[in-house]
C-alpha atoms as a printed R data frame, in Angstrom:
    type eleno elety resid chain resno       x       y       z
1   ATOM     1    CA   UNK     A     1 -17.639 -15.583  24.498
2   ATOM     2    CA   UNK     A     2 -16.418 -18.565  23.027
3   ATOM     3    CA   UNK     A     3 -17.089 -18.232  19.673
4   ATOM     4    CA   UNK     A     4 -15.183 -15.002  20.038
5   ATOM     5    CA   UNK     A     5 -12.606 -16.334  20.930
6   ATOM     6    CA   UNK     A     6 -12.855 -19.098  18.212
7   ATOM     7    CA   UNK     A     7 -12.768 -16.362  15.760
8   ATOM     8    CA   UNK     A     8 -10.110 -14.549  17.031
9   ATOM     9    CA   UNK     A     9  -8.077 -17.405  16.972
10  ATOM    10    CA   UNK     A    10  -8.886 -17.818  13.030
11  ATOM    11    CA   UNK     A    11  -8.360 -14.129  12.255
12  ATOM    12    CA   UNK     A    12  -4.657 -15.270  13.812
13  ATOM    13    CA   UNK     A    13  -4.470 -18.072  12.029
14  ATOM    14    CA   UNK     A    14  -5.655 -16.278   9.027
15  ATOM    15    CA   UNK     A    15  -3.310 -13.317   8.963
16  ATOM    16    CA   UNK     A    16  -0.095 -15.762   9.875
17  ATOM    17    CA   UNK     A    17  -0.706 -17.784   6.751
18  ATOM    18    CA   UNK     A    18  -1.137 -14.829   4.637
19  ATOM    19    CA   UNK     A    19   0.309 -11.640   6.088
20  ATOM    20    CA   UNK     A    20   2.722 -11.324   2.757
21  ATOM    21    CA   UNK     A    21  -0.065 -10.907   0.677
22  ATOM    22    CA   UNK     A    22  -2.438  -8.825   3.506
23  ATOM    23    CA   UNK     A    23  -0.069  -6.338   4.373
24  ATOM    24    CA   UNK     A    24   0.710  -4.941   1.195
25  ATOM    25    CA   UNK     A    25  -2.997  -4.403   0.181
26  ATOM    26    CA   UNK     A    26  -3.614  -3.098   3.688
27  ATOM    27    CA   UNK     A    27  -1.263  -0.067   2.909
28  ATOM    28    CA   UNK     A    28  -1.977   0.436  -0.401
29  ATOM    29    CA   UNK     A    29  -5.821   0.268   0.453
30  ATOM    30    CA   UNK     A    30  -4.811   3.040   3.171
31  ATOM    31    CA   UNK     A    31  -3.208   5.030   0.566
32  ATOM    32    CA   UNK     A    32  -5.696   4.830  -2.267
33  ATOM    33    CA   UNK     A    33  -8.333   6.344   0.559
34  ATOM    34    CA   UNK     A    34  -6.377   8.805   1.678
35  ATOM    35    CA   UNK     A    35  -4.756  10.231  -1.523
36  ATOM    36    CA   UNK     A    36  -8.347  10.241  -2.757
37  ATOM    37    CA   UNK     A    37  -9.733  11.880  -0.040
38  ATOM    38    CA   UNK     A    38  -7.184  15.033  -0.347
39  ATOM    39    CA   UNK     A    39  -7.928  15.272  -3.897
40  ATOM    40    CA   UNK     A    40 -11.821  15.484  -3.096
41  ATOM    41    CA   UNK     A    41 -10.931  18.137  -1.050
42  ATOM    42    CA   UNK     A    42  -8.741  20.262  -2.681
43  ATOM    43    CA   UNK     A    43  -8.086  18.819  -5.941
44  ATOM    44    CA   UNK     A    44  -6.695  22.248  -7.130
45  ATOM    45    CA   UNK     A    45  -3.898  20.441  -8.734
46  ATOM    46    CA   UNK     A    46  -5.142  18.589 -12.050
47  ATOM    47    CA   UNK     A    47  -1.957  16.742 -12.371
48  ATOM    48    CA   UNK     A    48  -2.498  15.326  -8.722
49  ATOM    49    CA   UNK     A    49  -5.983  14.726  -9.092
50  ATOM    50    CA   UNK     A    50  -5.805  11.873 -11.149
51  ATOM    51    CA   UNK     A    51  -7.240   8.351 -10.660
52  ATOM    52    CA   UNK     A    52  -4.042   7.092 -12.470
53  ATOM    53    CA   UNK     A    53  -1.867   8.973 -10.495
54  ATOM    54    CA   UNK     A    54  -3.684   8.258  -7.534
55  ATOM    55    CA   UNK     A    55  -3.658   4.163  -7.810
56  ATOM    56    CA   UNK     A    56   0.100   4.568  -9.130
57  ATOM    57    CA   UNK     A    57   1.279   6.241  -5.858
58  ATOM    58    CA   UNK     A    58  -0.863   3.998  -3.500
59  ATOM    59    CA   UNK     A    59   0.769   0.806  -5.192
60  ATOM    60    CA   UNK     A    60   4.329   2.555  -4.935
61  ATOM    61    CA   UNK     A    61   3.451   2.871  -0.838
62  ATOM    62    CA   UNK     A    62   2.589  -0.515  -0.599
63  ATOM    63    CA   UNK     A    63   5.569  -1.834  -0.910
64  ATOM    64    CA   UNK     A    64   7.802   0.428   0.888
65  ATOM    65    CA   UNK     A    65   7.589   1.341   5.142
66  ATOM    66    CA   UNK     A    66   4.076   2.727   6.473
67  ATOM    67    CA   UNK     A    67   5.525   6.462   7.002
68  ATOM    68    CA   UNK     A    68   5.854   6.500   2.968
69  ATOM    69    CA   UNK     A    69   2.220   7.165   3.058
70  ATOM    70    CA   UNK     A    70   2.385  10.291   5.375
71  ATOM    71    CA   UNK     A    71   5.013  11.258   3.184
72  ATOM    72    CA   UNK     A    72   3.101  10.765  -0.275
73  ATOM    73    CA   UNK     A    73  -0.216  12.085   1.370
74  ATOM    74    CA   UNK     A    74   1.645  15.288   2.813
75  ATOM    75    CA   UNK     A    75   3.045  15.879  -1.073
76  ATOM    76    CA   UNK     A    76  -0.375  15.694  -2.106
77  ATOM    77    CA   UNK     A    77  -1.861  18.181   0.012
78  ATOM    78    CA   UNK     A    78   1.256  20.911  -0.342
79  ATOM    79    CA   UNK     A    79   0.934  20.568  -4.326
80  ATOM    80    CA   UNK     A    80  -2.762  20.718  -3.929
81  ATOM    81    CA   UNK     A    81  -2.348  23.791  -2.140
82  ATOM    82    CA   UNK     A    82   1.042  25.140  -4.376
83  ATOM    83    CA   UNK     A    83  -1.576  25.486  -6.971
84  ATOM    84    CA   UNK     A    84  -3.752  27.906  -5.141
85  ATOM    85    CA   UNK     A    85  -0.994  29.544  -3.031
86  ATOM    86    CA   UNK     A    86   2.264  29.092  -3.024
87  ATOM    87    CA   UNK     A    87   2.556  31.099   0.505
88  ATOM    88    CA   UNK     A    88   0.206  29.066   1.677
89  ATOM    89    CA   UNK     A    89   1.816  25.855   0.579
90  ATOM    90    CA   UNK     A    90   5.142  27.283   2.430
91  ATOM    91    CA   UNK     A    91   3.034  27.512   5.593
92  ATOM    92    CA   UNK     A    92   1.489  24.087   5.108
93  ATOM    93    CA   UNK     A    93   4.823  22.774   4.158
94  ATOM    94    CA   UNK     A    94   6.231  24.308   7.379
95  ATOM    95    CA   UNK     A    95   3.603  23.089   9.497
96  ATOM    96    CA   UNK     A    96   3.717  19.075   8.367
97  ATOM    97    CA   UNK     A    97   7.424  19.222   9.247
98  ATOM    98    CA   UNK     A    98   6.861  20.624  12.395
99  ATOM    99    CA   UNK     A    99   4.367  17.816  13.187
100 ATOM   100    CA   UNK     A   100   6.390  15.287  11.412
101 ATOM   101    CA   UNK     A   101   9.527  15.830  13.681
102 ATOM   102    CA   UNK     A   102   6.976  15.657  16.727
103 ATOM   103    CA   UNK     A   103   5.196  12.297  15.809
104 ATOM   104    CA   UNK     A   104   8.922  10.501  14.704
105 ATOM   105    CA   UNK     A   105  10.640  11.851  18.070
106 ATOM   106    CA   UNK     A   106   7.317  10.500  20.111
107 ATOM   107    CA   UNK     A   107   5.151   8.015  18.710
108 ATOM   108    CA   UNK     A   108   6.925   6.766  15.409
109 ATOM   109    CA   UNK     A   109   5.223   3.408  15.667
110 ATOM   110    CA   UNK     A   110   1.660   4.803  15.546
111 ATOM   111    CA   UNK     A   111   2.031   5.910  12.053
112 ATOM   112    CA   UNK     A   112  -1.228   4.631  10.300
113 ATOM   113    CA   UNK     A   113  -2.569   7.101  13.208
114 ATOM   114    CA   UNK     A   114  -1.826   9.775  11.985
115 ATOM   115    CA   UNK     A   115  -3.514   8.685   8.385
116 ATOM   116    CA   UNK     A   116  -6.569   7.203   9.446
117 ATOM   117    CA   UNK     A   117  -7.764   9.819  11.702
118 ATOM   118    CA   UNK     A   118  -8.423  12.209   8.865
119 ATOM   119    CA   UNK     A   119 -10.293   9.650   7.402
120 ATOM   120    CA   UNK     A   120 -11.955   8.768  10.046
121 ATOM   121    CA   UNK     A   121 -12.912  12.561  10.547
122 ATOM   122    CA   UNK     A   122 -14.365  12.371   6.966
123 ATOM   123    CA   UNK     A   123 -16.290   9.267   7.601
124 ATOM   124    CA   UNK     A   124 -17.888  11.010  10.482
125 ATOM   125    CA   UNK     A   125 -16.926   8.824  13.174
126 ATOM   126    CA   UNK     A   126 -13.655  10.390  14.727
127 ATOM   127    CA   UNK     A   127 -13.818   9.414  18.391
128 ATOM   128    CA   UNK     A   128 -13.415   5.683  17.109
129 ATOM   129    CA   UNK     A   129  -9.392   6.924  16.928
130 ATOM   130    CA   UNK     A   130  -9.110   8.402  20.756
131 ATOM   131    CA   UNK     A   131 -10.876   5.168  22.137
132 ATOM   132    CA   UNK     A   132  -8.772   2.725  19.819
133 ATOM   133    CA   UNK     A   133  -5.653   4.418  20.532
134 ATOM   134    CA   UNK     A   134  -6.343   4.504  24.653
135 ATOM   135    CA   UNK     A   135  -6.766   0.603  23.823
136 ATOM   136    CA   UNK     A   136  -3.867  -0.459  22.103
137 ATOM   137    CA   UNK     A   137  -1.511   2.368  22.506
138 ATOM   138    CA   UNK     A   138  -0.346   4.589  25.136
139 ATOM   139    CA   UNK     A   139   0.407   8.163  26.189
140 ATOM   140    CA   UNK     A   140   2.490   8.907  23.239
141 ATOM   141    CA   UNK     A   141  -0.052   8.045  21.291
142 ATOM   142    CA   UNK     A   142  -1.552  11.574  21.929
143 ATOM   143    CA   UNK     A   143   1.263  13.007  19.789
144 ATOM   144    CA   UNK     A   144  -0.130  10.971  16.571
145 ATOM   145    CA   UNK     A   145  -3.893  11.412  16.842
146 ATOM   146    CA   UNK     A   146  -2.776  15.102  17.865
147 ATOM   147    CA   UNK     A   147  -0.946  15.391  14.655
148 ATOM   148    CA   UNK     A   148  -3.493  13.385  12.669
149 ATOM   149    CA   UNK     A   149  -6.637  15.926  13.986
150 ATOM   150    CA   UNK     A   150  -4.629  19.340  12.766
151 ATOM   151    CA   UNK     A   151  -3.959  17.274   9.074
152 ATOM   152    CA   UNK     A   152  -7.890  17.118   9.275
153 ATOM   153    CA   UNK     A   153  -8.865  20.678  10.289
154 ATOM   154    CA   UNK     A   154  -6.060  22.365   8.045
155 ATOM   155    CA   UNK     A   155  -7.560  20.932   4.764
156 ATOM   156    CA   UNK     A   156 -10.947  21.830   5.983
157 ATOM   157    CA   UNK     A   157  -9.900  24.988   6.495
158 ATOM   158    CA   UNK     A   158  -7.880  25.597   3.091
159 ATOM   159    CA   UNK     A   159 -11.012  24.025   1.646
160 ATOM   160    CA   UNK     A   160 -13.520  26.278   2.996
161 ATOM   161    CA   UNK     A   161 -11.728  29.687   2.449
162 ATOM   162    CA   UNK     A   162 -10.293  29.138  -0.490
163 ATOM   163    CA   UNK     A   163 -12.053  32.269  -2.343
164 ATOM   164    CA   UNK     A   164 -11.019  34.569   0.382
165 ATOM   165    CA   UNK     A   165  -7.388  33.358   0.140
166 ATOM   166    CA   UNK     A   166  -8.025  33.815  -3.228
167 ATOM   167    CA   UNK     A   167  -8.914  36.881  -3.124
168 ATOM   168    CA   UNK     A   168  -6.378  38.543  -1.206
169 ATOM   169    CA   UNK     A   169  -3.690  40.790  -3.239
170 ATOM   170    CA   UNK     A   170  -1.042  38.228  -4.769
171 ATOM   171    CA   UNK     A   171   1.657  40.276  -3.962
172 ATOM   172    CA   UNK     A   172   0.841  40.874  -0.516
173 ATOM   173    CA   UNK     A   173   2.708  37.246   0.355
174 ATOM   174    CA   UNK     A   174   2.553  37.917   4.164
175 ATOM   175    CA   UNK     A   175  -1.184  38.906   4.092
176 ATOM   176    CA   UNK     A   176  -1.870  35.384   2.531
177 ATOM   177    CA   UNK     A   177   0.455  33.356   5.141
178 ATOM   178    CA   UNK     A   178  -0.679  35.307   7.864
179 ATOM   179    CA   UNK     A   179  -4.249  34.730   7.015
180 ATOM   180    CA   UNK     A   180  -3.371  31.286   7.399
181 ATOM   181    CA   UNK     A   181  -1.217  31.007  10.341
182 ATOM   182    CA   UNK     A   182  -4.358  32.810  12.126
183 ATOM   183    CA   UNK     A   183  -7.069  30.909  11.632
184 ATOM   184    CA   UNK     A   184  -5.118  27.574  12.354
185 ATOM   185    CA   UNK     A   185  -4.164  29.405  16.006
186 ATOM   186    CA   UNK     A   186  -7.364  31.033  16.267
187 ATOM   187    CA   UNK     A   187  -9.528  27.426  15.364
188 ATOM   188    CA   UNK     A   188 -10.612  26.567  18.485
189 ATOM   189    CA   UNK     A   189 -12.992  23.894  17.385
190 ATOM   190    CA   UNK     A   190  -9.241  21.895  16.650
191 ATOM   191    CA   UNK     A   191  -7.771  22.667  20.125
192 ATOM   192    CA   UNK     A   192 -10.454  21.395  22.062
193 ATOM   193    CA   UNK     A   193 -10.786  18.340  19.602
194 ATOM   194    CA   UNK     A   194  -6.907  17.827  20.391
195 ATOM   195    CA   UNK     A   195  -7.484  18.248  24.116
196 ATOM   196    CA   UNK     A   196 -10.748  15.759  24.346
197 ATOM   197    CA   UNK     A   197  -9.057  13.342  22.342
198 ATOM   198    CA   UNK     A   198  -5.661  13.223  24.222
199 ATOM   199    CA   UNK     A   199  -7.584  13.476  27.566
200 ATOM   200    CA   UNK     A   200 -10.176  10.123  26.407
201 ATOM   201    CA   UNK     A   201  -6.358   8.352  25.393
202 ATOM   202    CA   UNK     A   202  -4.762   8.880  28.701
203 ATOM   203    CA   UNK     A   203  -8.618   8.440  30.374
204 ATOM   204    CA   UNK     A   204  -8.791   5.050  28.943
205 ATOM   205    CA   UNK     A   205  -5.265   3.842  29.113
206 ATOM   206    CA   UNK     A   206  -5.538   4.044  32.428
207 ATOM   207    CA   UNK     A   207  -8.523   2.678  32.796
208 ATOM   208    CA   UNK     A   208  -7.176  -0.453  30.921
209 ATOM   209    CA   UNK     A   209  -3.949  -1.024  32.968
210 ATOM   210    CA   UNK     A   210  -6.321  -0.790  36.050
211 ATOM   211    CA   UNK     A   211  -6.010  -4.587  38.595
212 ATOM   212    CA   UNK     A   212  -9.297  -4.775  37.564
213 ATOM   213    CA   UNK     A   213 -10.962  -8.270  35.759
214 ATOM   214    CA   UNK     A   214 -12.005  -7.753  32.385
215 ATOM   215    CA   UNK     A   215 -10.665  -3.889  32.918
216 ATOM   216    CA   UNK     A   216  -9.624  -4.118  28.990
């Protein structure tokens, strides 16, 4: 225990002394992943899904506020999507505003959340998010990793039915939003994720601000 705590103290120490230089290359390191993983999985848009591009937009959100790289990484996807339907990029659009005004009005401070936990979906270890976040968050917190789960499951599902949106008549606009709008409602392997993860938040923040020793 106390060489944990020796460390700890150094991390501190550590990040104090250099927190101008770690900060930035903590965002743009966030960015770089994300905008990288939305262009491995659509990458529809060869403009967008560009190395060049990529690095230039991760070192432009380094500098500026964390929400920039929501911001950047929702452009992405909706030009990503533009390029293989522009109803569907209206939807998509639609959607990420939706959520946007949700997570600002709620939990604007947990905004890497809402970036990591796609990430952390693709990396395979999701739950890491509900547990961290029922840590060193709170109840609002459900609002971001809520947000940050439906990010994930609406590019896997753009991804994986791409052909059939393809394939449906281009002037039929409604057919192709409506085909969309359905299976996000009717994805029920995203509502219970979004339930289990905002029930292991609350579950563990409570469990944490128990008058118990060690409770943490």
């Amino acid at each position: 225990m106390a060489t944990l705590l020796e460390i700890k103290e150094y991390l501190k120490r550590f990040y104090s002394k250099y927190e101008a230089y770690i900060v930035p290359f903590l965002k743009f390191l966030t960015a770089m992943v994300a905008l990288l993983l939305v262009n491995k999985e659509l990458g529809y848009m060869a403009q967008l899904d560009s190395f060049a591009v990529v690095l230039l937009a991760a070192l432009f959100c380094s500098f500026l506020p964390l929400n920039f790289i929501i911001i950047i990484a929702a452009l992405f996807t909706v030009g990503h999507v533009y390029k293989l339907s522009f109803e569907c990029a209206g939807g998509v659009l639609v959607l990420f505003m939706l959520m946007f005004l949700l997570y600002f009005r709620f939990s604007p401070k947990d905004t890497i959340v809402v970036v990591l936990t796609p990430i952390c979906f693709a990396l395979k270890i999701p739950t890491v998010i509900p547990l961290a976040m029922g840590l060193v968050g709170g109840p609002a917190s459900m609002v971001s990793v809520g947000c940050g789960v439906v990010v994930y499951y609406v590019i896997s599902f753009i991804k994986t039915n791409a052909s059939m949106i393809n394939s449906l008549d281009p002037d039929g606009t409604f057919a192709r939003f409506k085909y969309l709008v359905d299976g996000i409602i009717d994805n029920k392997a995203m509502m219970v994720t979004v339930a289990a993860f905002a029930v292991t938040i609350l579950l563990v923040y409570i469990i944490r601000r128990l008058p118990v020793d060690h409770c943490w």
